[in-house]
C-alpha positions as CSV (number, residue, x, y, z in Angstrom):
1,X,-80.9,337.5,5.9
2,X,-80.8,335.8,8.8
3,X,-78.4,332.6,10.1
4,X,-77.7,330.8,13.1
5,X,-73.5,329.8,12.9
6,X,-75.0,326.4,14.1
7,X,-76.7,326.0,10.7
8,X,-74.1,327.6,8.4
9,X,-74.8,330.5,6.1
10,X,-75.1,329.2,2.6
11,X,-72.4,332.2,1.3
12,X,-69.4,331.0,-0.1
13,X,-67.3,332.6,2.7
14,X,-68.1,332.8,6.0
15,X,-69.4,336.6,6.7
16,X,-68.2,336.6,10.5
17,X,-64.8,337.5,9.7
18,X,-65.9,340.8,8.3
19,X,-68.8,341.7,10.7
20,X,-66.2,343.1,13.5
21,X,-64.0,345.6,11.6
22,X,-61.7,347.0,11.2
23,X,-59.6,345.0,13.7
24,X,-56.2,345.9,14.8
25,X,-53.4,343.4,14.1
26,X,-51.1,342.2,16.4
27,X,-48.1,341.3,15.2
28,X,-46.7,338.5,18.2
29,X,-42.7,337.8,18.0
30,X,-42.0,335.0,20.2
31,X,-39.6,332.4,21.0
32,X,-39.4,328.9,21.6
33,X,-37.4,327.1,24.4
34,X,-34.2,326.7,22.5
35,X,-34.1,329.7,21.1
36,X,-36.0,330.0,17.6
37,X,-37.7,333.3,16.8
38,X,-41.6,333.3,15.2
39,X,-43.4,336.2,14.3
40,X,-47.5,336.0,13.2
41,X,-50.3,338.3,13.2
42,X,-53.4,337.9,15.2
43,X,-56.2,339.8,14.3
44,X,-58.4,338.6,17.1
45,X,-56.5,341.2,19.6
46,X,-57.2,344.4,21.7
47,X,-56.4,346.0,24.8
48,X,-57.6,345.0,28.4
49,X,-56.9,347.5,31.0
50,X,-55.0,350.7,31.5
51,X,-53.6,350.0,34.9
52,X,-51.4,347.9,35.2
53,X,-51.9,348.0,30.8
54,X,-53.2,344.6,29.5
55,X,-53.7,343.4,26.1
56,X,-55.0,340.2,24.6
57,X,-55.1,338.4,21.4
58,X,-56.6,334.4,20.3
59,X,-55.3,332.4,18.8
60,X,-56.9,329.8,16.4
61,X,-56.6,326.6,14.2
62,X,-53.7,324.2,14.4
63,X,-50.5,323.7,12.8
64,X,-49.9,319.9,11.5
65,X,-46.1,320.2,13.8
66,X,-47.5,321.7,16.9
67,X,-49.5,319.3,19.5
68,X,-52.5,322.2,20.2
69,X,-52.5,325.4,18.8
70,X,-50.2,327.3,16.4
71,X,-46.1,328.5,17.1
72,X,-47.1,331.6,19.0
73,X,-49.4,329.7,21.7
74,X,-46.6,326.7,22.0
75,X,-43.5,329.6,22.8
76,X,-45.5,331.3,24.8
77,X,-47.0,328.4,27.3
78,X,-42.8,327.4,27.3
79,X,-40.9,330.6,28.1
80,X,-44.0,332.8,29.5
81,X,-43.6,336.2,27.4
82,X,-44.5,337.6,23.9
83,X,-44.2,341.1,22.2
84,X,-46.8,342.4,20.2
85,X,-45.8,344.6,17.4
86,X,-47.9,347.7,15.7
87,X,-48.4,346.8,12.0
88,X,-48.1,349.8,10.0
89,X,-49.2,350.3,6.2
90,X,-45.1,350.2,4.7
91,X,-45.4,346.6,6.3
92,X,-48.2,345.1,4.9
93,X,-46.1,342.7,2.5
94,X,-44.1,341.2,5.0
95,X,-46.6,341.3,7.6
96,X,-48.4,338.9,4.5
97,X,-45.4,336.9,4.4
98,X,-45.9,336.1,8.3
99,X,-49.4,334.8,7.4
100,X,-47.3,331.5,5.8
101,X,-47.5,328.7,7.5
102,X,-43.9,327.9,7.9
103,X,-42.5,324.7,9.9
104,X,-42.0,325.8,13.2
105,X,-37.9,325.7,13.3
106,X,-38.5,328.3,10.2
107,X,-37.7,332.3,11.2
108,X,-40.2,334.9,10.3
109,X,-38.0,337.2,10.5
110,X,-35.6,335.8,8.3
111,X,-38.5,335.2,5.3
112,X,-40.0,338.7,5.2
113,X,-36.6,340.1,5.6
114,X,-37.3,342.1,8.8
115,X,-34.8,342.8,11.5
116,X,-35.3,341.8,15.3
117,X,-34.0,343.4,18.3
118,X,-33.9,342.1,21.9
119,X,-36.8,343.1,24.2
120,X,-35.6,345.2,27.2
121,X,-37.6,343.5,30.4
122,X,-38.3,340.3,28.7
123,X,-36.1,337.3,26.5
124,X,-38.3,337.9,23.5
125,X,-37.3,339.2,20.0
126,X,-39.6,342.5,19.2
127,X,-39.9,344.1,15.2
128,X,-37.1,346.6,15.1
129,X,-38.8,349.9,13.4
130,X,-42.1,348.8,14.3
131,X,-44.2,352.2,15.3
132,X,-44.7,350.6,18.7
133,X,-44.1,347.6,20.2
134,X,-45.3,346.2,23.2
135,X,-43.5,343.4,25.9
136,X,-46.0,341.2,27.5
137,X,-45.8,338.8,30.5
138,X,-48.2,336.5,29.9
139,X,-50.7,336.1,33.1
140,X,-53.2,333.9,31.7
141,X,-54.0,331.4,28.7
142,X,-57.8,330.8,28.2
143,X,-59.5,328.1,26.4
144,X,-62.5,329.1,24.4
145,X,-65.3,327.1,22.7
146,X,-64.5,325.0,20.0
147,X,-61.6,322.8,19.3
148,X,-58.3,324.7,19.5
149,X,-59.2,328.1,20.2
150,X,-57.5,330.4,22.7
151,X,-57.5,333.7,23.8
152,X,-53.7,334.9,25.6
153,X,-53.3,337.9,27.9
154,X,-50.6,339.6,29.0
155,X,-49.5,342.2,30.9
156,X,-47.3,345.0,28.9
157,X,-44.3,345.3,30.9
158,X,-42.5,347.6,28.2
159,X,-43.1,349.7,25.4
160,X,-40.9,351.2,22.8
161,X,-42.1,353.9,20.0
162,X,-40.9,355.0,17.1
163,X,-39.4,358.5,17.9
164,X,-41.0,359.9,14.5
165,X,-44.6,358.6,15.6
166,X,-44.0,361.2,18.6
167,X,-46.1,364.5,17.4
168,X,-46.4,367.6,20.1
169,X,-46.5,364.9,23.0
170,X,-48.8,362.4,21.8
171,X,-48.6,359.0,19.3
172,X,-49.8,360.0,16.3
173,X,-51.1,357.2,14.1
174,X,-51.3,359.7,11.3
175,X,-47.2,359.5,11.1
176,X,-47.3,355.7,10.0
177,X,-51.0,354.2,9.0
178,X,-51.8,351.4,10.6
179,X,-52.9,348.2,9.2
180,X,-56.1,346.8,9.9
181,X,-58.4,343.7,8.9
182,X,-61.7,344.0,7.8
183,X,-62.1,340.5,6.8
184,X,-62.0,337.4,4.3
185,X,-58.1,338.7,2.7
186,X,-59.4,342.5,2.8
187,X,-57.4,344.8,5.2
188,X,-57.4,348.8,5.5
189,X,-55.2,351.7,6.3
190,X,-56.1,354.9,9.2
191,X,-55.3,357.7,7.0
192,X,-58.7,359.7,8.8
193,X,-58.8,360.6,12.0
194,X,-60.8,363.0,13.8
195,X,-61.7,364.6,17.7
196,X,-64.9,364.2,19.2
197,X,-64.9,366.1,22.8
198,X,-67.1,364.4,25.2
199,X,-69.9,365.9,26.8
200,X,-68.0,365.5,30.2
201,X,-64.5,366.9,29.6
């Protein structure tokens, strides 16, 4: 089979969403200008650069209450920071609640019955428990192709993990699964990991 996006497919879902998999979710707490907290995943997100450490996700759609783009893009043009949680397997059902698209006065948090803490270098809320969680200052917001689409990166500025995701020196995904999408509503778990040396070491 062959396509151009131009054209459509003909499929009754669109395949793109599960050509680039599995993706890693970012799970962005934010918060708006007076205050409220939000919390959505992104799986349109990766890392950048290791020095100074970067990350990006993008950000898609529109909500009917929000002028361009969705809660996460609106708090983070007004106050300048975001904090990207690690979604781990024991949270996939409230990371599914997130997905809802709540009003924007209405607390993630709060719904999926998850507890926030206060970032340390930035006034953001960040997952408490999450294996890792990463404070950004945003540095640029770029606008993509197509009619609300934009892709947000940051610099980390902070990073907290879990103690018990700390194995002889090193983060060890294999202590908490992490969540990943594959596409349309599938996701998938790292439960097999192996070491490849390189030629070069």
């Amino acid at each position: 089979m062959f396509y151009q996006p131009k054209d459509g497919h003909g499929l009754p879902h669109n395949p793109f969403n599960a050509l680039i998999t599995p993706r890693p979710i970012a799970w962005v707490s934010t918060r708006d200008a007076d205050g409220r907290r939000n919390l959505a995943p992104y799986s349109f997100f990766n890392g950048t650069a290791y020095v100074p450490p970067q990350v990006m996700f993008a950000s898609t759609g529109t909500k009917p209450d929000q002028a361009e783009g969705k809660d996460s893009l609106s708090n983070i043009r007004a106050t300048g920071v975001f904090c990207i949680n690690v979604v781990e397997e024991a949270m996939r059902d409230a990371m599914n609640v997130s997905t809802t698209t709540f009003d924007k006065d209405v607390d993630e948090f709060d719904r999926a019955g998850l507890e926030a803490a206060q970032c340390e270098t930035i006034d953001c809320p960040r997952l408490l428990g999450a294996p890792a969680s990463l404070e950004c200052r945003m540095t640029q917001i770029v606008p993509l192709l197509g009619e609300n689409n934009f892709m947000v990166m940051g610099e980390v500025v902070g990073i907290h993990l879990r103690d018990n995701c700390i194995v002889d020196g090193i983060f060890d995904v294999t202590t908490f699964r992490p969540l990943a999408r594959l596409g349309y509503r599938d996701y998938s778990v790292v439960d097999n990991t192996f070491t490849l040396a390189r030629p070069d070491d």
